[in-house]
C-alpha positions as CSV (number, residue, x, y, z in Angstrom):
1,X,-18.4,-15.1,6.4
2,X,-20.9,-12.7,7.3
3,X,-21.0,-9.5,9.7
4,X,-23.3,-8.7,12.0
5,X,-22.7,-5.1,12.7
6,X,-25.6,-2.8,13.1
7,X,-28.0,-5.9,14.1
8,X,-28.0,-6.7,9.9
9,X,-26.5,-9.5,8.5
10,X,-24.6,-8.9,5.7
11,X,-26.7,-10.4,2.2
12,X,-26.8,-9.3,-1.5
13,X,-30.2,-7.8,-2.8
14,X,-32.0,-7.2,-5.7
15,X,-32.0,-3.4,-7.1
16,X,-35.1,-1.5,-5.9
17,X,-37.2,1.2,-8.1
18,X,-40.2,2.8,-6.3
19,X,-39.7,0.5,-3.3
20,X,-40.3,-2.6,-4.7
21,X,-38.4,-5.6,-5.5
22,X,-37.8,-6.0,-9.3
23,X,-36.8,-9.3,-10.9
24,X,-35.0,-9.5,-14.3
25,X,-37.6,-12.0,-16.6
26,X,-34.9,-13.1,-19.0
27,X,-31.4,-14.2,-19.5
28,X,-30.2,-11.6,-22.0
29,X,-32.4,-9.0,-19.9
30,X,-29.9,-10.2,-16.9
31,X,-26.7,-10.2,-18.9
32,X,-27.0,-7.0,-20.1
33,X,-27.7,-5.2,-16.7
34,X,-24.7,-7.2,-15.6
35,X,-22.4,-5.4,-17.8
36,X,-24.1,-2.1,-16.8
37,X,-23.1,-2.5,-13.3
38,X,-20.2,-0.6,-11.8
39,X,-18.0,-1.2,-8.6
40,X,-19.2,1.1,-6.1
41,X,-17.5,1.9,-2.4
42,X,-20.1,3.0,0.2
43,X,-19.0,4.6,3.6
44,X,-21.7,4.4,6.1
45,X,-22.5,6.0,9.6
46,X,-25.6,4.1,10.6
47,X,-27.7,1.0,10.2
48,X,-29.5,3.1,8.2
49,X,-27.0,4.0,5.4
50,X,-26.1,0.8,5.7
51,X,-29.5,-0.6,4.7
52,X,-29.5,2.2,2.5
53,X,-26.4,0.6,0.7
54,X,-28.0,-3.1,0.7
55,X,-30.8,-1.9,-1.2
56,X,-29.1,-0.5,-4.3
57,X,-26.7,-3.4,-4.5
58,X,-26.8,-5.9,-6.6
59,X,-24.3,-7.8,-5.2
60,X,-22.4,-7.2,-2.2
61,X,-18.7,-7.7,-3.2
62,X,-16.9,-7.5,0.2
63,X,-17.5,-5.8,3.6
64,X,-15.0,-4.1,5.7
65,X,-14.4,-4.5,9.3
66,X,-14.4,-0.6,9.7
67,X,-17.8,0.3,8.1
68,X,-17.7,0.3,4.5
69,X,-18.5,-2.0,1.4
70,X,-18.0,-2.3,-2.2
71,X,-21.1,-3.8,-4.1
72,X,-22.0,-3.8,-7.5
73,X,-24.7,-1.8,-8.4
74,X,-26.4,0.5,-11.4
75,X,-24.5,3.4,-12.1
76,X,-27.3,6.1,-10.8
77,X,-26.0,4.1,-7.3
78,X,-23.7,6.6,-6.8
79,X,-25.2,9.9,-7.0
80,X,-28.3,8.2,-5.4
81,X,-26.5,6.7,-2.1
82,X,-24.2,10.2,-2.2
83,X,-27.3,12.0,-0.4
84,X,-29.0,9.0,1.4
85,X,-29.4,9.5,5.1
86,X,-26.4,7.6,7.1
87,X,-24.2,7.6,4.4
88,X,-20.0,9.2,4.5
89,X,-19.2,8.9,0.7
90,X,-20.6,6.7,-2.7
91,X,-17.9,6.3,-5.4
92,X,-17.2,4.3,-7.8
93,X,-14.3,2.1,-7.2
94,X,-11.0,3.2,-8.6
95,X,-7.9,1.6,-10.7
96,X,-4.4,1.9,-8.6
97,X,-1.4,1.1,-10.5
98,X,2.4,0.0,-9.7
99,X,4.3,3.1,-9.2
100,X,7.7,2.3,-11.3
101,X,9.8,3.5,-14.6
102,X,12.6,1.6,-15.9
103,X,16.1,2.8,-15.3
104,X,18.3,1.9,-9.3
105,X,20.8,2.2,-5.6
106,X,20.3,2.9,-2.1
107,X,20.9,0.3,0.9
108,X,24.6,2.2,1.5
109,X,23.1,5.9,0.8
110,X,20.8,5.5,4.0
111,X,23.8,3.6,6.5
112,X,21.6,0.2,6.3
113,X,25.0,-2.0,6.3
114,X,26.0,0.1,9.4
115,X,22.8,-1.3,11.2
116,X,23.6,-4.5,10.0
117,X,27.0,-4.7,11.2
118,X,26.0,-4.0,15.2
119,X,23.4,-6.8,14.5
120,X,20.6,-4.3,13.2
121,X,18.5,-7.1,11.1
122,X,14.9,-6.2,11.5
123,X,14.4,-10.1,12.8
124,X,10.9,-10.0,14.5
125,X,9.2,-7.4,12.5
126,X,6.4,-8.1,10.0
127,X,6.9,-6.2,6.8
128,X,3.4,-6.1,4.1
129,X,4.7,-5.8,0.5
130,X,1.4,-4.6,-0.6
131,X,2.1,-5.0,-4.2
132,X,2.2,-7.1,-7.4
133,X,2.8,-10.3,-5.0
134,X,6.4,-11.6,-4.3
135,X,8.5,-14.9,-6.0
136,X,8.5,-17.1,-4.0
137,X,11.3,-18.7,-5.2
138,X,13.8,-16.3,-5.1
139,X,16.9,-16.8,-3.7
140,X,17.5,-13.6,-2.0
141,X,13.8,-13.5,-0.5
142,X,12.5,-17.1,0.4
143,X,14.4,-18.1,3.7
144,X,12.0,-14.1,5.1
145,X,9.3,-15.1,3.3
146,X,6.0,-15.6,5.3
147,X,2.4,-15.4,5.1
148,X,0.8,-14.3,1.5
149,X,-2.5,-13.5,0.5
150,X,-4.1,-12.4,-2.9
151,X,-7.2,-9.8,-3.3
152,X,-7.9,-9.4,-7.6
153,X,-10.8,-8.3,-8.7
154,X,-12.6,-8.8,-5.5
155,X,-11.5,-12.1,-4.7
156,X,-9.3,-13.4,-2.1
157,X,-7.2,-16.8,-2.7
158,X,-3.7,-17.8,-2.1
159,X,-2.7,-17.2,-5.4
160,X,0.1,-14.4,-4.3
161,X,3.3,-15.1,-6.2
162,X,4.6,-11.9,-8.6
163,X,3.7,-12.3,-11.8
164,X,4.8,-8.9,-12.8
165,X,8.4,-8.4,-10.7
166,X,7.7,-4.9,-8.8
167,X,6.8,-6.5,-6.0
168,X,9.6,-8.5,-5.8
169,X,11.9,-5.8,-6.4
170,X,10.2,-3.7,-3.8
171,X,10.9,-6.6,-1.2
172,X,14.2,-6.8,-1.7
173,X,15.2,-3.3,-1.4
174,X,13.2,-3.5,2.5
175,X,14.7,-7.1,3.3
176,X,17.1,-9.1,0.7
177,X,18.7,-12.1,3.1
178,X,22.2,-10.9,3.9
179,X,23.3,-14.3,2.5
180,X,26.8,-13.2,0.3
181,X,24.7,-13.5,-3.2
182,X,22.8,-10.7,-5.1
183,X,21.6,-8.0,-3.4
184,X,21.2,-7.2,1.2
185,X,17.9,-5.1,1.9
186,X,17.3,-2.3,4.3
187,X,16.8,-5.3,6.8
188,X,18.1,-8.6,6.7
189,X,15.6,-10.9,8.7
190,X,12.2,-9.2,9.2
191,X,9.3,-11.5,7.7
192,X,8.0,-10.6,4.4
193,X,4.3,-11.0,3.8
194,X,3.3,-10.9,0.2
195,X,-0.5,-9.1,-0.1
196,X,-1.4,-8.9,-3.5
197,X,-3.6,-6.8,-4.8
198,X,-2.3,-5.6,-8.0
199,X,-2.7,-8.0,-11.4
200,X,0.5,-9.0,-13.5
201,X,-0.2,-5.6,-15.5
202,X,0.5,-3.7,-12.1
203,X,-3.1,-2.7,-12.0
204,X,-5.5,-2.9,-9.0
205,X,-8.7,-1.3,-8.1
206,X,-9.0,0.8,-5.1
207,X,-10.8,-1.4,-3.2
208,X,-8.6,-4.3,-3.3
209,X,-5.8,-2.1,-2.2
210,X,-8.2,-1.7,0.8
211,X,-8.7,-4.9,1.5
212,X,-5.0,-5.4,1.8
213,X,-4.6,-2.7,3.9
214,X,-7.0,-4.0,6.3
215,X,-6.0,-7.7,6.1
216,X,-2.5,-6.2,6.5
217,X,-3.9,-5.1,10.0
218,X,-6.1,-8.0,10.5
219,X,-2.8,-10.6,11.4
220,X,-1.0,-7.4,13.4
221,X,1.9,-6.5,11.3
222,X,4.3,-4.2,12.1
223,X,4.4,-2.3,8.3
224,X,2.5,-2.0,5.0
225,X,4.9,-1.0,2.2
226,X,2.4,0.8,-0.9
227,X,4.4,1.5,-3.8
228,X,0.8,1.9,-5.5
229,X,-0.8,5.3,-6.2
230,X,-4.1,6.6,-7.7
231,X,-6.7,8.7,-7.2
232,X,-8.3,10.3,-4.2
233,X,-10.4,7.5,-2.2
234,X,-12.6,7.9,0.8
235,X,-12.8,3.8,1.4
236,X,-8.6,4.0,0.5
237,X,-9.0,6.9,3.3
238,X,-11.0,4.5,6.1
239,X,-8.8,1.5,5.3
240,X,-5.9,3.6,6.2
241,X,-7.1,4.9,9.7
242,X,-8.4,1.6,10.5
243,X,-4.9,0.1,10.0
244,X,-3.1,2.7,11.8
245,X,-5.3,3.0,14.5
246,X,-3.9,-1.2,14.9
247,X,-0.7,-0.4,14.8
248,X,0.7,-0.5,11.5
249,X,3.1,1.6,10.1
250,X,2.0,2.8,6.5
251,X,4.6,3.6,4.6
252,X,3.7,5.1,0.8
253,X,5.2,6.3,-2.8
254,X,4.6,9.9,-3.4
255,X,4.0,9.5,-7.0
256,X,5.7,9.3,-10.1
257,X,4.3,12.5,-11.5
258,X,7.4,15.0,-11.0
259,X,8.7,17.3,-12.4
260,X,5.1,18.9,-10.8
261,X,4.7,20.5,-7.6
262,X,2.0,19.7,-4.7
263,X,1.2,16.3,-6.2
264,X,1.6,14.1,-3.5
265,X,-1.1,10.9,-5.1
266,X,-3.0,8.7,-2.8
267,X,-2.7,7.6,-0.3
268,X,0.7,8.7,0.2
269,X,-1.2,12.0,1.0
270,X,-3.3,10.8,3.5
271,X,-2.2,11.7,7.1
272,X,-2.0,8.0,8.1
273,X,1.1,7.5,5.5
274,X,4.3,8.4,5.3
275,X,4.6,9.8,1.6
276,X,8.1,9.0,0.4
277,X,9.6,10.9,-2.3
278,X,12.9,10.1,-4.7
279,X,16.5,10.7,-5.2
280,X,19.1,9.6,-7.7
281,X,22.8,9.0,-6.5
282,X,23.7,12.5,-6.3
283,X,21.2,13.2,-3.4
284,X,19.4,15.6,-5.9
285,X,15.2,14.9,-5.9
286,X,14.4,12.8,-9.1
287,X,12.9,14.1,-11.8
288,X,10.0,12.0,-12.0
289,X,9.5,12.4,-7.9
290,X,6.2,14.0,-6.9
291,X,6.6,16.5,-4.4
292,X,3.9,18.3,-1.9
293,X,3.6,19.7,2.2
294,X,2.1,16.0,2.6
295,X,6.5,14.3,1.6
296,X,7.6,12.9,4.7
297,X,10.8,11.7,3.5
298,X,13.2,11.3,0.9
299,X,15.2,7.5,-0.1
300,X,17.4,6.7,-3.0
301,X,14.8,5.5,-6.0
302,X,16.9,6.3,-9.1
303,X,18.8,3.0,-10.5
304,X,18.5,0.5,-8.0
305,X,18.9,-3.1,-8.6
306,X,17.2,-5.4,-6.6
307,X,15.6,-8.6,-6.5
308,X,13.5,-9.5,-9.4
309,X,10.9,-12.4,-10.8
310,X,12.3,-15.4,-12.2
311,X,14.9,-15.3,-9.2
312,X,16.5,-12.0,-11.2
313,X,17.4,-9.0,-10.1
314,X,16.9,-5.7,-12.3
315,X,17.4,-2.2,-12.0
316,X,14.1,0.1,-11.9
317,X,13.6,3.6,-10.7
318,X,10.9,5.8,-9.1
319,X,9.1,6.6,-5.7
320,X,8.4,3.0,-5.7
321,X,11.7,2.1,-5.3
322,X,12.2,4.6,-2.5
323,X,9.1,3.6,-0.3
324,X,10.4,0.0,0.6
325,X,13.6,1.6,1.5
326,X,11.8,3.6,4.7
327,X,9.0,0.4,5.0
328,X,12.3,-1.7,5.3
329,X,13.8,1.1,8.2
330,X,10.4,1.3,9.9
331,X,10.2,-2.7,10.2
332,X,14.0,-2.2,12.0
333,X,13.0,0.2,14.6
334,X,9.8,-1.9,14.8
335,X,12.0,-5.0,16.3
336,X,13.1,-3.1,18.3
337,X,10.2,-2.0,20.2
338,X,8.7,1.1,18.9
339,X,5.5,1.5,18.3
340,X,4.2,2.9,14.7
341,X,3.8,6.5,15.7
342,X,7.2,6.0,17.5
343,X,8.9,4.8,14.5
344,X,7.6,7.5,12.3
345,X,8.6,10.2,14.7
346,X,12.3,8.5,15.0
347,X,12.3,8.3,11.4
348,X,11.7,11.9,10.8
349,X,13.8,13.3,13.8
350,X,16.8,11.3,12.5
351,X,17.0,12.1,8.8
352,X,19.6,14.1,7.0
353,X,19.3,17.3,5.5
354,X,20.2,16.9,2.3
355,X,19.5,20.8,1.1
356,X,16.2,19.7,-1.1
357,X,13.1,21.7,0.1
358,X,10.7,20.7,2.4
359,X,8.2,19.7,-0.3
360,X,10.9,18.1,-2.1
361,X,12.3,16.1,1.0
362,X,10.2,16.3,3.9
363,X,12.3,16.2,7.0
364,X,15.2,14.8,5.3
365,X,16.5,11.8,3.4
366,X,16.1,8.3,5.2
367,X,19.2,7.7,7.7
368,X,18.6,3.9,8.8
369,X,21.6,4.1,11.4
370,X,20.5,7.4,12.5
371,X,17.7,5.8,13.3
372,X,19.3,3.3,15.6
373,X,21.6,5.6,17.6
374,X,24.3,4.4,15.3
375,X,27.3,6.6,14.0
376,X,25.9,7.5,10.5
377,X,29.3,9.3,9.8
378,X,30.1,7.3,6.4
379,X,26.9,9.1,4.7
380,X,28.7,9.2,0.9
């Protein structure tokens, strides 16, 4: 489908030197400039940087709803649209991977069975595992399951279902069906929405992860859980504000890079997320957690078992594990009314002390019942 914005429809154009339209003469002329083009993400301010944009792509792969697109172009693109009038940012587009080690706990650490049992559930809210996909045969997940859509490589299908098993075990820590087998979740009944936009290797590129992020606030869910990190990303940036500015609640891993200080990665460290770092079971900050001004939070992330592909479970630790555990609490407060700034706030005024520093825990570790207005008094 194409957009309109700026009075230009979008369309894919040929590379332009001096001006004028150039045309490649022969087939292995064409296949060899193909594999010399790069993904490149171009932010633009006016029809003019957009146009700007148009004419060094060779192909335009997607465009955003907030004013970006990645193309494929040569790889001068970059440094040449970096300067062009009307244009934010040129860069080339980035790899994101699953944050995750292997070695897991947490649902009783943060007082989510105390929400459950005064009826806490989290039915209503729409929780975006924005991940490796989720199985849709599992167990433990399927009765929440919802929508799912892919985004690979630039291409969007229905092909969502995990074919790599940290997505899975991400949505079961937020919202494993209390259903006396395997494992509860943070919440109970909130929908799960599988957006995939990591392969079964748990890589992505950063502008798929976009595109997730903005589909994510496209259908008007409530949270988008990222336990995904990489490098710094203006479009990563823009997909973020455009989601929050609808409503969702980003919730992000800090990063898998401990022990390290002021390493927060992206976009946990972008202002629209709430960068969540890790604990093991003795409420001491995990080794591997990344820590920085920009931690939010703290959740359990070392040994937890949870859902898994194949209809499994497995244990796995890292700030991956600890994100779903706050996307799970936010989709909770969500049913219950709050708005996403709300939520955050209530999710940061409520959680425990649990004598780590600020970088190391933010405002606290997660207290779900807290949360609620429910007596969190059985803490260990």
């Amino acid at each position: 489908m194409s957009r309109t914005r700026y009075g230009v429809t979008r369309r894919t154009v040929l590379g332009t030197v001096g001006g004028a339209l150039v045309g490649l003469g022969a087939a292995g002329s064409a296949a060899s400039a193909d594999e010399d083009r790069v993904r490149v993400n171009v932010g633009f301010a006016s029809a003019a940087g957009r146009d700007a944009a148009l004419s060094r792509a060779d192909e335009v792969v997607y465009e955003f709803a907030f004013d970006a697109m990645t193309v494929l172009a040569a790889p001068g693109a970059v440094d040449a649209l970096a300067t062009a009038p009307g244009i934010r940012y040129a860069e080339e587009d980035g790899t994101v991977r699953a944050i995750a080690q292997t070695l897991p706990y947490g649902v009783d650490r943060v007082d989510a069975e105390v929400a459950h049992a005064n009826g806490e559930t989290g039915a209503g809210a729409d929780v975006a595992i924005i991940d490796t996909g989720i199985d849709a045969d599992h167990p433990d997940l399927r009765a929440n399951l919802g929508e799912g859509r892919a985004f690979l490589l630039g291409v969007e299908s229905d092909l969502w279902d995990d074919d790599n098993g940290h997505g899975t075990h991400c949505a079961g820590i937020a919202d494993a069906v209390d259903n006396d087998e395997g494992v509860v979740g943070v919440g109970t009944e909130a929908t799960l929405h599988a957006v995939k936009v990591m392969t079964g290797a748990g890589i992505g590129t950063t502008s798929d992860v976009a595109r997730g992020i903005e589909y994510t606030a496209d259908q008007g869910w409530d949270v988008g859980s990222l336990s995904l990190g990489g490098g710094e990303s203006s479009l990563l940036r823009d997909a973020c504000e455009y989601a929050y500015g609808k409503g969702v609640l980003l919730v992000a891993a800090a990063g898998n890079d401990g022990p390290c200080t002021d390493c927060v990665g992206y976009p946990a460290a972008y202002p629209e997320c709430v960068a969540v770092s890790a604990t093991d079971e003795n409420d001491d900050l995990a080794s591997y957690s990344s820590t920085g001004p920009e931690v939010e939070l703290a959740a359990p992330g070392s040994n937890v078992y949870s859902t898994y592909v194949g209809g499994g479970y497995a244990e796995l630790s890292g700030t991956s594990m600890a994100c779903p555990h706050v996307a799970g609490a936010g989709g909770q407060l969500m049913a219950n009314g709050y708005a996403n700034a709300e939520a955050r706030d209530r999710l940061a005024a409520t959680a425990e002390d649990v004598g780590l520093t600020e970088n190391e825990q933010g405002n606290g570790l997660l207290d779900v019942a807290a949360a609620l207005g429910l007596d969190s008094s059985d803490d260990l």
